[in-house]
Backbone as a ProteinNet text record, in pm:
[ID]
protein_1_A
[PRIMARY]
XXXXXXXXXXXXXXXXXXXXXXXXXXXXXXXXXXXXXXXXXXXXXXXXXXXXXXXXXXXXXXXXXXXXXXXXXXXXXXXXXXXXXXXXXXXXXXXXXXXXXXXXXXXXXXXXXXXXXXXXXXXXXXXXXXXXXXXXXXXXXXXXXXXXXXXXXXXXXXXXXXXXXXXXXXXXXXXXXXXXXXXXXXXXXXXXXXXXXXXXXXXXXXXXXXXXXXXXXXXXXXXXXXXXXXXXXXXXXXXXXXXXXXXXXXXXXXXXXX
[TERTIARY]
10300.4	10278.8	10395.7	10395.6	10502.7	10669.5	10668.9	10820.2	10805.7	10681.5	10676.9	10758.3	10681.8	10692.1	10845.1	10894.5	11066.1	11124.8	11092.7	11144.9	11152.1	11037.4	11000	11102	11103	11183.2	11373	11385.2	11546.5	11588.5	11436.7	11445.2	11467.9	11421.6	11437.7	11608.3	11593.1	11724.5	11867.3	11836.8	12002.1	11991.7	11850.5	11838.7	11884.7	11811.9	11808.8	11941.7	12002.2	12136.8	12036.6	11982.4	11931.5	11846	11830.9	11708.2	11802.9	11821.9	11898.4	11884.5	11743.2	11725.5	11561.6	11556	11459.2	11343.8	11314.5	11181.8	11165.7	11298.7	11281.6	11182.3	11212.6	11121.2	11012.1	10987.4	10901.4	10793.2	10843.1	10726.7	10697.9	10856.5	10813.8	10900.8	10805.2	10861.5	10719.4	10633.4	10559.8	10505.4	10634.2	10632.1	10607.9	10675.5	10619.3	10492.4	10420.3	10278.7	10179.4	10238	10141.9	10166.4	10253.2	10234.9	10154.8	10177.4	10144.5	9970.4	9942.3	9806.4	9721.3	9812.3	9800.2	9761.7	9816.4	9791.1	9664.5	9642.2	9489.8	9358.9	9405.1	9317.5	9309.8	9408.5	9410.2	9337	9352.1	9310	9138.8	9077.6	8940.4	8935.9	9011.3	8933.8	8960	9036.1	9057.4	8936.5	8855.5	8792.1	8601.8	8651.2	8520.3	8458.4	8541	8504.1	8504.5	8501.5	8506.4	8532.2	8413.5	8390.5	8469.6	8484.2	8566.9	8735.5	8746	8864	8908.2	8829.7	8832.4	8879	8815.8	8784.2	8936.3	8973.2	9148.1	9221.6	9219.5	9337.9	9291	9159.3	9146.4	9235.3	9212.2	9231.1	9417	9474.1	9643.7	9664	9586.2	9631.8	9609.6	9512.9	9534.4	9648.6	9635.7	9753.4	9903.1	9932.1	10092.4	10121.6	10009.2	10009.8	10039.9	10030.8	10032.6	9921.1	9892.7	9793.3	9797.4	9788.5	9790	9666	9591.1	9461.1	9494.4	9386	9361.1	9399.7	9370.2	9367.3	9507.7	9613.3	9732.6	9821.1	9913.5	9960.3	10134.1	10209.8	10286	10339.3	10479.9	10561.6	10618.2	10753	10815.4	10936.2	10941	11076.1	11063.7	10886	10893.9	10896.8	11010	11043	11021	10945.7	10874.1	10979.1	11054.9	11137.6	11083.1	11016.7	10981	10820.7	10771.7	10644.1	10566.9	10542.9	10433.8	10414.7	10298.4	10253.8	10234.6	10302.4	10275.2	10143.1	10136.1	9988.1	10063.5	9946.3	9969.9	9853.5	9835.6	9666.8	9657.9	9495.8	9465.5	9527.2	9558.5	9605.5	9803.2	9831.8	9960.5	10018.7	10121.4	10193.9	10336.4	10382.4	10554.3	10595.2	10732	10780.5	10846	10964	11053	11160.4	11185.6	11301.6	11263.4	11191.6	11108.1	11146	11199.2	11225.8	11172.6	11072.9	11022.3	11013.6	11061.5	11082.1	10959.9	10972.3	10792.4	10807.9	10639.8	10594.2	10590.6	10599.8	10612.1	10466.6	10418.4	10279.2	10327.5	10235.8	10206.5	10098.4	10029	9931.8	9872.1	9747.2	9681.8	9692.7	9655.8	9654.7	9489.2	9420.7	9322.5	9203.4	9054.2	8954.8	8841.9	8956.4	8877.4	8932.7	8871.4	8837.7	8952.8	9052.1	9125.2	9315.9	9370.6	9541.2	9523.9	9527.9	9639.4	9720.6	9737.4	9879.7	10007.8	10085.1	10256	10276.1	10352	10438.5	10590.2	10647.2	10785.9	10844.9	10975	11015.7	11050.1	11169.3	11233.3	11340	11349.8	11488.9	11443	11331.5	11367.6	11331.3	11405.7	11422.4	11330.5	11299.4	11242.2	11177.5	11279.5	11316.3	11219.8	11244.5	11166.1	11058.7	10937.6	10880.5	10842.9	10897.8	10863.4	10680.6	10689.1	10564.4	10587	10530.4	10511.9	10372.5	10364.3	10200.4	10179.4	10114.6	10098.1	10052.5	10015.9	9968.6	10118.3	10243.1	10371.8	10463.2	10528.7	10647	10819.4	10839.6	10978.9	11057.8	11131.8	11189.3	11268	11300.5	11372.2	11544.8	11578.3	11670.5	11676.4	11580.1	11606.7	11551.7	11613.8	11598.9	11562.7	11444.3	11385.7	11450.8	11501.7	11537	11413.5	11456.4	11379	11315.4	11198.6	11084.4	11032.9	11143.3	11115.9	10973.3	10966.9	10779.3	10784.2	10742.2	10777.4	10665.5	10671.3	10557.7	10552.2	10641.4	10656.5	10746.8	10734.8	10811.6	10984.1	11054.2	11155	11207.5	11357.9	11397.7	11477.2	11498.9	11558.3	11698.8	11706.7	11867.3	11919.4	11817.2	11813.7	11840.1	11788.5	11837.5	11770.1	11644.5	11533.9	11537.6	11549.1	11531.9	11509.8	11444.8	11401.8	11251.3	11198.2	11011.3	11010.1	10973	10932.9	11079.7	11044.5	11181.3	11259.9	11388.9	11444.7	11595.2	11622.8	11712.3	11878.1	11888.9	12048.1	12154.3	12121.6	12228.8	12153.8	12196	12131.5	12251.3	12204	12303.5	12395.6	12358.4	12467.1	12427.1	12583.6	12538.6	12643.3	12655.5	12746.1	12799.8	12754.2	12788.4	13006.6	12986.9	13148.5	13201.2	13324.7	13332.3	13283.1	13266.8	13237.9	13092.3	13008.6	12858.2	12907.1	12974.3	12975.2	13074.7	13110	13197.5	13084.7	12972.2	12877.9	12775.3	12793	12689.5	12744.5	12846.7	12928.7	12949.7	12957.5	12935.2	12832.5	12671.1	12540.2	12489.8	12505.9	12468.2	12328.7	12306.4	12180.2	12181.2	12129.4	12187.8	12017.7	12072.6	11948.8	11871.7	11746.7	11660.2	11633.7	11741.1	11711.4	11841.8	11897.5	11982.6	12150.7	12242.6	12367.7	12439.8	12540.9	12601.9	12649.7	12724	12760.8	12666.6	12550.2	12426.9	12404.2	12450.1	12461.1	12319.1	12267.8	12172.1	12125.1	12020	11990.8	12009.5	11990.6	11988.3	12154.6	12189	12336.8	12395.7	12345	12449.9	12440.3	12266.6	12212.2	12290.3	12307.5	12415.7	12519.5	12588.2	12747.4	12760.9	12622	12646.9	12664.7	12588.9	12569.6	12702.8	12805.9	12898.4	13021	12999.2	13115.7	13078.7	12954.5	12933.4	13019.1	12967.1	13003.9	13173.8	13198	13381.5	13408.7	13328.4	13412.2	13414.1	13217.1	13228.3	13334	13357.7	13449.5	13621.5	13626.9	13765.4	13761.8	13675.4	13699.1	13656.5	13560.6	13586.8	13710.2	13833.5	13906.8	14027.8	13987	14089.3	14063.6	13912.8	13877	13925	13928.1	13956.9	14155.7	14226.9	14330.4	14433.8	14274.7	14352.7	14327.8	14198.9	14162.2	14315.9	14367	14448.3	14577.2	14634.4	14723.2	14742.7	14605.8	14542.6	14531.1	14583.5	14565.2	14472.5	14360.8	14218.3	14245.8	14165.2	14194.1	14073.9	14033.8	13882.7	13977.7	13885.4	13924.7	13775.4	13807.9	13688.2	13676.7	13545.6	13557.8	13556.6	13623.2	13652	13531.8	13531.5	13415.1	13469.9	13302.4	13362.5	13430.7	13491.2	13594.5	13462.9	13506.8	13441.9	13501.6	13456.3	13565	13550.6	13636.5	13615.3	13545.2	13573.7	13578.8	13401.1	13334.2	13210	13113.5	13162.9	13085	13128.4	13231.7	13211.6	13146.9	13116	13026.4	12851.2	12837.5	12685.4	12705.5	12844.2	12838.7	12812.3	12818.6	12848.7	12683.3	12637	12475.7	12403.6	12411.2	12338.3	12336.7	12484.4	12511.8	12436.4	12443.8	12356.1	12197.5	12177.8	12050.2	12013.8	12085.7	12049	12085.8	12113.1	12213	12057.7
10871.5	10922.5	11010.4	11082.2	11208.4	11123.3	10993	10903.9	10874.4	10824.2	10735.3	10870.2	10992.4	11114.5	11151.4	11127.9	11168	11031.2	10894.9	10787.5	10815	10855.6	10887.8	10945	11040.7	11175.2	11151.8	11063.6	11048.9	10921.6	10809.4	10756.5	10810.5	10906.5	10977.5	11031.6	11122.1	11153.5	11077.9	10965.7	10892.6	10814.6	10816.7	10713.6	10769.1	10910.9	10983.4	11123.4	11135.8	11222.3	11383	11390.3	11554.2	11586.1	11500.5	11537.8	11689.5	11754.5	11889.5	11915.4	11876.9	11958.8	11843.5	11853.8	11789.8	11852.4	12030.7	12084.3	12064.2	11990.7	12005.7	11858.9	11784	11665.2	11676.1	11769.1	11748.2	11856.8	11903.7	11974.4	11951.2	11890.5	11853.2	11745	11638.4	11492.9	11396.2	11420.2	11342.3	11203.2	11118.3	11013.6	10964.8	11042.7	11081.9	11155.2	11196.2	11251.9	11168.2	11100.7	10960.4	10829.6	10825.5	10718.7	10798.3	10907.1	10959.9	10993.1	11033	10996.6	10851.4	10743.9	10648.2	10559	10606.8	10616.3	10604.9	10716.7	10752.8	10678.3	10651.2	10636.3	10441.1	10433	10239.9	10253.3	10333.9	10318.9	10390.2	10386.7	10449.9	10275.9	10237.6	10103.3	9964.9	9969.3	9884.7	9930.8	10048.3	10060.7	10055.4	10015.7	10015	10103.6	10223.7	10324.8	10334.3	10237.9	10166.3	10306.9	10394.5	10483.9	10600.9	10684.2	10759.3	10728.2	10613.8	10577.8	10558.3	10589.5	10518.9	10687.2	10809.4	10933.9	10998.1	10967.4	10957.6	10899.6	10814.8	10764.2	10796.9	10839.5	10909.5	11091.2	11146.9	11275.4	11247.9	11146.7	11114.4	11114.3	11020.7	10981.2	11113.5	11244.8	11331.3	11418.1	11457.6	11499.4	11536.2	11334.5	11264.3	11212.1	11232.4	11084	10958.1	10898	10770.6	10721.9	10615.9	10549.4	10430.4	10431.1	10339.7	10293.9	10181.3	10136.6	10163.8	10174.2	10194.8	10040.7	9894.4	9844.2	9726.3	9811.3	9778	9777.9	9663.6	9694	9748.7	9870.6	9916.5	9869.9	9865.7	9828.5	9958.8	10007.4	10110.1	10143	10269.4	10352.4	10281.7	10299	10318.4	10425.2	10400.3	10512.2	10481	10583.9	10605.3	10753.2	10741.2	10807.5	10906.4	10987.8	11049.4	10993.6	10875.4	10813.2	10799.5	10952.1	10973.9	10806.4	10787.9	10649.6	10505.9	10550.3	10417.1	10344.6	10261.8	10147.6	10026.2	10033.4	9943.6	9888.3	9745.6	9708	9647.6	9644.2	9628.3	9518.9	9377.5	9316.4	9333.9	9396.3	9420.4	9438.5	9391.8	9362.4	9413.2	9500.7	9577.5	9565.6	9500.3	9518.7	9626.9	9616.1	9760.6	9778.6	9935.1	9951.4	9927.5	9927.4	9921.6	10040	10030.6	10138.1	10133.9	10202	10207.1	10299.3	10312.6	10449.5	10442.1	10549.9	10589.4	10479.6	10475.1	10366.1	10254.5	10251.9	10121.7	10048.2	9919.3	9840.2	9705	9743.2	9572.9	9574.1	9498.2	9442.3	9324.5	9262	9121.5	9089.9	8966.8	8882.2	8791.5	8847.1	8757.8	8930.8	8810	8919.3	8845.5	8714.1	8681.8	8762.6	8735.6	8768.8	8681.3	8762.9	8695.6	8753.8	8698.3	8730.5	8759.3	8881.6	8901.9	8996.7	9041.7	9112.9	9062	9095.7	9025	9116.4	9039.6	9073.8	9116.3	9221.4	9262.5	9220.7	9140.7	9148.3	9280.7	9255.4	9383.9	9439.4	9539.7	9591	9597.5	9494.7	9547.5	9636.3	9653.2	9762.6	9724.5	9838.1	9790.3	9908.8	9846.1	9988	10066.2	10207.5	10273.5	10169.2	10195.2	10161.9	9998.8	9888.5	9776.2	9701.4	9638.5	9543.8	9401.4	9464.2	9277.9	9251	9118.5	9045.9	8945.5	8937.2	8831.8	8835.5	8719.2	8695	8590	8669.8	8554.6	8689.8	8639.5	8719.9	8723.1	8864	8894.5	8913.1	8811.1	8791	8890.6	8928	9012.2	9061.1	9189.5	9214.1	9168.9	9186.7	9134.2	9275.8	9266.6	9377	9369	9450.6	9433.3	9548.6	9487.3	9602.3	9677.9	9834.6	9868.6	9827.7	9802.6	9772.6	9630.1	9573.4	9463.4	9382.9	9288	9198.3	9083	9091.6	8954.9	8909.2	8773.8	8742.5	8594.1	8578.2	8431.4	8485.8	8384.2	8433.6	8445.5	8564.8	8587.6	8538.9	8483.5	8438.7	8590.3	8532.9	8652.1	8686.4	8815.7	8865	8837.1	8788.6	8755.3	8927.3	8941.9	9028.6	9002	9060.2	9000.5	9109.4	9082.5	9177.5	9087.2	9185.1	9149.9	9144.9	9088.7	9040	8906.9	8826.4	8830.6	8817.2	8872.9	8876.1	8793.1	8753.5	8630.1	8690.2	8571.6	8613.2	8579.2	8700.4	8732.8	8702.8	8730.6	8735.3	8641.8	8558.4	8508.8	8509.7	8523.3	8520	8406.9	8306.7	8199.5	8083	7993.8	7940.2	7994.9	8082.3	8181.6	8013.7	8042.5	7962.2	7995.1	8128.9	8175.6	8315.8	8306.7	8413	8556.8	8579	8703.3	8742.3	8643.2	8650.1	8725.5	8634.4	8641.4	8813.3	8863	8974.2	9067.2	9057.3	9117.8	9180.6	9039.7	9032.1	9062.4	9148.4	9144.7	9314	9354.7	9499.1	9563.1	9500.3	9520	9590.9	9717.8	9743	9798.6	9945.3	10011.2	10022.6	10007.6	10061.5	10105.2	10298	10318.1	10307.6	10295.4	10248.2	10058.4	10005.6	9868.4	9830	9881	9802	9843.3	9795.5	9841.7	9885.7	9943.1	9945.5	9784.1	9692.2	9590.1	9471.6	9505.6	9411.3	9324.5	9158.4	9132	9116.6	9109.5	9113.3	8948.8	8886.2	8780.9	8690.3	8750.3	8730.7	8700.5	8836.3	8788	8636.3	8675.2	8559.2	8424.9	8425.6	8281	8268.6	8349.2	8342.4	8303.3	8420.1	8318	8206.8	8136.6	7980.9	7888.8	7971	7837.3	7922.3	8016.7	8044	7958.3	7942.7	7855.5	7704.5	7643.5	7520.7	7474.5	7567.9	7524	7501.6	7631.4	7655.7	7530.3	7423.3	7328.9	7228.7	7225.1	7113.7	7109.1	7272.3	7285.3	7196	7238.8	7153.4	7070.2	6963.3	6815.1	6755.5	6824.7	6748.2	6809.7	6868.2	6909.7	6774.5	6783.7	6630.7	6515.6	6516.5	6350.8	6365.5	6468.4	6462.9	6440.5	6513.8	6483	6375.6	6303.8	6164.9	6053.9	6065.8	5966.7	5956.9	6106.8	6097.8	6014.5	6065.2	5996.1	5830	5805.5	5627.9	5594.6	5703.2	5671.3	5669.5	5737.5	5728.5	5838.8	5836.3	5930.9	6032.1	6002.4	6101.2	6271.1	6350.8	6465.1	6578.8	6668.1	6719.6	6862.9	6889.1	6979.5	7115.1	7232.2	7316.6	7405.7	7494.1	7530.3	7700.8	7791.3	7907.3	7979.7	8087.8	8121.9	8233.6	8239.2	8349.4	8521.2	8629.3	8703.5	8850.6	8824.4	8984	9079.7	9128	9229.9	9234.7	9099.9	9113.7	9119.9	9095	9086.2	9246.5	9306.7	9465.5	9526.6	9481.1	9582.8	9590.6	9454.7	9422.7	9474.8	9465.9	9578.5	9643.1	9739	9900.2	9960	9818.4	9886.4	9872.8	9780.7	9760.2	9868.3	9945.6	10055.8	10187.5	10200.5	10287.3	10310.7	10159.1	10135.8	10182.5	10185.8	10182.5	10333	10419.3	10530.7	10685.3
12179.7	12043.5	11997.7	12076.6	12030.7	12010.8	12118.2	12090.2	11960	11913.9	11788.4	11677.1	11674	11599.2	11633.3	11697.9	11701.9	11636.7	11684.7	11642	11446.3	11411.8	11259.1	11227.5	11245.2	11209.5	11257.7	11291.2	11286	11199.4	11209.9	11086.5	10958.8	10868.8	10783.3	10793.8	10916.9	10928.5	10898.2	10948.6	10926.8	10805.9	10698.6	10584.6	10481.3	10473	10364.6	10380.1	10283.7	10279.1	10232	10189	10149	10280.2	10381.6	10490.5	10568.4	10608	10631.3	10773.3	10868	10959.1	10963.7	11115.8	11167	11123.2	11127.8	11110.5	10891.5	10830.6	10701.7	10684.1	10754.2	10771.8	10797.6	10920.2	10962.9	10846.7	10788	10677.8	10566	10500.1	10382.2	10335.4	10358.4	10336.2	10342.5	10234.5	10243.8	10278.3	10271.9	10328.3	10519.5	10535.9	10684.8	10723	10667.2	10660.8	10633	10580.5	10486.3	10640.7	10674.9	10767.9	10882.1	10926	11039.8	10997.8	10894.2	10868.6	10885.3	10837.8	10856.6	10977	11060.4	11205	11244.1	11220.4	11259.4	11249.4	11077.4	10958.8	11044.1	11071	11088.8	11236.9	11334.6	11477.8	11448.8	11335.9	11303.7	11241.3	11166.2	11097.5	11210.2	11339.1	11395.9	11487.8	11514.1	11619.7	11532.8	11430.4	11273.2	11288.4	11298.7	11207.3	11037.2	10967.7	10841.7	10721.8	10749	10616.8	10663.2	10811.7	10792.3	10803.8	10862.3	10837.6	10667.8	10558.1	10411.6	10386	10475.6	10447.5	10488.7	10586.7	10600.1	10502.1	10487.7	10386.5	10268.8	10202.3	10066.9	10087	10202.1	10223.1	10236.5	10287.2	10308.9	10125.8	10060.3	9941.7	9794.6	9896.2	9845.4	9843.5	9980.9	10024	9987.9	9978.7	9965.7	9826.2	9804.5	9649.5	9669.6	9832.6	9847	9944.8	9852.6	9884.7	10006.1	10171.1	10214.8	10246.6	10251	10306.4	10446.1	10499.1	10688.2	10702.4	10673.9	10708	10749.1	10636.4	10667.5	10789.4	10812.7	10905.5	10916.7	10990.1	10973.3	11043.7	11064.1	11179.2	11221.9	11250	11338.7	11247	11268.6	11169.3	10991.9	10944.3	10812.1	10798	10676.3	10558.9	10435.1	10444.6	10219	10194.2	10103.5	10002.2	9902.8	9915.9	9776.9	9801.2	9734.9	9832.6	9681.9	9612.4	9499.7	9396.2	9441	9338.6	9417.8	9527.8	9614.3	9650.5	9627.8	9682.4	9772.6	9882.1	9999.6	10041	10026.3	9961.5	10140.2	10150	10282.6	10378.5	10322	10416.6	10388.5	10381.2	10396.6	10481.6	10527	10655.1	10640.1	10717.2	10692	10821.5	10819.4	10947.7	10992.3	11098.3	11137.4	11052.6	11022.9	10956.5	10826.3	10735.7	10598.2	10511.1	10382.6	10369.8	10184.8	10162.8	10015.4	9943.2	9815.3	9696.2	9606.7	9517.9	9483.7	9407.2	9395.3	9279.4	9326	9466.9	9476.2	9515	9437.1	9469.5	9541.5	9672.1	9769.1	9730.7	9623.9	9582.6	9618.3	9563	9587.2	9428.2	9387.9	9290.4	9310.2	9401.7	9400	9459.5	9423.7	9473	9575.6	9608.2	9765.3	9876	9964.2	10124.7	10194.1	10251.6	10318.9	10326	10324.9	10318.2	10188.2	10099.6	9977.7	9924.8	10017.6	9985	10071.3	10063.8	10054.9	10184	10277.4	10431.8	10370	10437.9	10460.1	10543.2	10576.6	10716.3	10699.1	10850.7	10902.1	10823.8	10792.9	10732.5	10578.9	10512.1	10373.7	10265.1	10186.6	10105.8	9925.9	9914.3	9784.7	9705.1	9585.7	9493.9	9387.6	9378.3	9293.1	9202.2	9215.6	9080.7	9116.3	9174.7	9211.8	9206.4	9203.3	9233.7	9308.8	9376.1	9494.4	9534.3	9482.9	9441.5	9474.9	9597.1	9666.8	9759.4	9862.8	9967.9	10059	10002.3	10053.5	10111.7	10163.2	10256.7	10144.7	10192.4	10173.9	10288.3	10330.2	10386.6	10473	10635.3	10669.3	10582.2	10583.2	10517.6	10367.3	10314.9	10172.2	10039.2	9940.7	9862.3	9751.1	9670.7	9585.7	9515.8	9378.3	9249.5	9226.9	9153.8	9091.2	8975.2	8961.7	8826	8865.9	8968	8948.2	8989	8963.7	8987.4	9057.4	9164.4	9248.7	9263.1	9216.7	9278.4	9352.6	9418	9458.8	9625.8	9694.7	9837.9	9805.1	9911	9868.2	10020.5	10010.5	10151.4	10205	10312.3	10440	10391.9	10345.8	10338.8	10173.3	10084.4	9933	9851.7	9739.7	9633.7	9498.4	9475.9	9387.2	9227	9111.8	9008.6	8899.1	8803.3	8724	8699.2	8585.1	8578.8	8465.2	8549.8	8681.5	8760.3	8911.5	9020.4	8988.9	9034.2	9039.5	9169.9	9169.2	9283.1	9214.3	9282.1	9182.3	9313.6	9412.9	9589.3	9680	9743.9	9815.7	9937.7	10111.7	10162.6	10220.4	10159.9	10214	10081.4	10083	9939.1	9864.4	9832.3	9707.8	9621.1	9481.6	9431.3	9336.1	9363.6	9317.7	9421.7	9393.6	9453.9	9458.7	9324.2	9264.2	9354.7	9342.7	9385.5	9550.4	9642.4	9755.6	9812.9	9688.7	9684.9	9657.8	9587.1	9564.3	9665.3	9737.2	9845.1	9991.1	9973.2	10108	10071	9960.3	9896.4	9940.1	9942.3	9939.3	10085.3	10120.2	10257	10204.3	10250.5	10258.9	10089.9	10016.1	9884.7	9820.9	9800	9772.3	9635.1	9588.7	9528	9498.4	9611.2	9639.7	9513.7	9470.3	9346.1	9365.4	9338.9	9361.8	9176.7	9171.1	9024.9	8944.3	9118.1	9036	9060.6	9087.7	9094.9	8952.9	8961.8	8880.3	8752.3	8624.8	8568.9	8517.7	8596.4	8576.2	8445.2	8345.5	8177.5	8201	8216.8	8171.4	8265.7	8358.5	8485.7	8368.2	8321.3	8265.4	8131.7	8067.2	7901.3	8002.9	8088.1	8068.8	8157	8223	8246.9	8112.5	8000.3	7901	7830.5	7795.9	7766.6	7825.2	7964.3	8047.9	7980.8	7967.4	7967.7	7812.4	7714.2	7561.9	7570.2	7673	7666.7	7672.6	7800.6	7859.3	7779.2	7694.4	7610.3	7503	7442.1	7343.4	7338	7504	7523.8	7499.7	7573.5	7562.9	7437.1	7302.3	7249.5	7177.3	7168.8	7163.7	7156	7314.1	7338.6	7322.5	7301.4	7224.4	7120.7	6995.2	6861.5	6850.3	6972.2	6992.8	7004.8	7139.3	7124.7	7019	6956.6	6855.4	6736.3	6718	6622.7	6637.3	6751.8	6804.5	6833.4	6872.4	6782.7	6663.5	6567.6	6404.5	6362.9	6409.6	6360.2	6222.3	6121.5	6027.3	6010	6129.1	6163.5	6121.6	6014.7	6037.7	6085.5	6178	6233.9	6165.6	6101	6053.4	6125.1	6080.1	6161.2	6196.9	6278.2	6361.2	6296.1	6298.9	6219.7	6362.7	6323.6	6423.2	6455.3	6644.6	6708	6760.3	6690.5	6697.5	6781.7	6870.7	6999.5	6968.5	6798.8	6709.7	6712.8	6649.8	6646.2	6780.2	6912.5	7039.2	7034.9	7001.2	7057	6987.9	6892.6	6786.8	6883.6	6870	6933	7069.2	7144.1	7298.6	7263.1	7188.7	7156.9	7113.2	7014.9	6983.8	7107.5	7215.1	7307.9	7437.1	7431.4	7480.4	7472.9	7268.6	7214	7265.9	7273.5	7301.6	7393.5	7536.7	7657.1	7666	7590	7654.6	7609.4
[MASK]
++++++++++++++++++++++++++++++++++++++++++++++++++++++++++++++++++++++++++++++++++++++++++++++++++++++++++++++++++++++++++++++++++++++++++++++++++++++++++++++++++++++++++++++++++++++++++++++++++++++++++++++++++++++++++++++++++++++++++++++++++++++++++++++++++

């Protein structure tokens, strides 16, 4: 017991940069209080102690402000961040090395009896505020943006944002370089998101931005060569697209966001 309680506590230590001192953990870091309650609360519902094990994790979720069911299962060196708002619904499954920021929901999508909440592998991360809904697995090493909503299985070592999720990194595959520069950037990165984490919306505009470019060329050079055959085809001109007006609409969207 007491290994597990040191194993905890250096987890924290080497994750989190403000942790100062082992006894600062060990007093006030709710997230570690909440698993170590947890403990208890699951070895009362594995032994069906049903109602006071319900009486633990209501008294943890007073406590911490996070809510784990007894009936979840934890793996080794989880770390909850801050923790306040978290839900971790009974059949939930986290592996080792797990590392989650507040707000975060492992939810069900259903109100049968059986698997529904969503498995973690090992290692992953998943950011402030998140929702993951399901009865499907996120893959070892894989990272969930903040806000984001997953609700479909995520593969091993992927990079999920957005709502609903979508996968922006995947680790093998890289369809350009840029992606694979991205994804080679991507270590521990906290609240699950990086600065140059690309934004799904956009990636999808400038595929259909590249596509028009290309169609633009060629018919470019069909209209080129027809002439040069003496065709007297004249093509009417296309209105002009101008830097001037995409920075204006940067600039409100800036406003917007700022």
């Amino acid at each position: 017991m007491f290994d597990r309680i040191r194993e905890d506590m250096q987890s924290v230590m080497q994750r989190d940069p403000a942790a100062r001192s082992v006894f600062d953990v060990l007093t006030c870091y709710p997230g570690v209080h909440a698993i170590w309650l947890h403990r208890i609360s699951g070895a009362l519902w594995r032994a069906n102690w049903k109602w006071l094990a319900r009486v633990v994790s209501m008294f943890a979720r007073w406590l911490t402000g996070i809510e784990i069911h007894p009936g979840a299962v934890v793996g080794r060196r989880f770390f909850i961040d801050h923790g306040m708002g978290i839900v971790i619904g009974e059949t939930a499954e986290i592996g080792d090395d797990v590392t989650l920021y507040q707000g975060v929901t492992l939810g069900g999508t259903s109100s049968n009896q059986g698997k529904r909440h969503p498995t973690l592998g090992d290692g992953v991360v998943v950011g402030a505020g998140a929702k993951v809904l399901g009865p499907f697995t996120v893959g070892a090493g894989a990272k969930v943006g903040s806000n984001a909503v997953v609700v479909k299985a995520v593969p091993p070592g992927a990079t999920v944002v957005g709502i609903p999720g979508r996968i922006v990194v995947r680790p093998d595959n890289q369809r350009d370089a840029n992606r694979k520069a991205i994804a080679d950037r991507l270590g521990f990165d906290s609240y699950g998101v990086s600065s140059e984490m690309p934004d799904p919306v956009a990636q999808a505009i400038g595929r259909l931005l590249d596509h028009l470019h290309a169609v633009d060329a060629r018919l470019e050079g069909m209209c080129g060569a027809l002439s040069k055959m003496g065709s007297d085809y004249h093509a009417v001109d296309m209105p002009p697209l101008l830097d001037e007006d995409f920075a204006v609409v940067q600039g409100k969207e800036q406003d917007a966001l700022s």
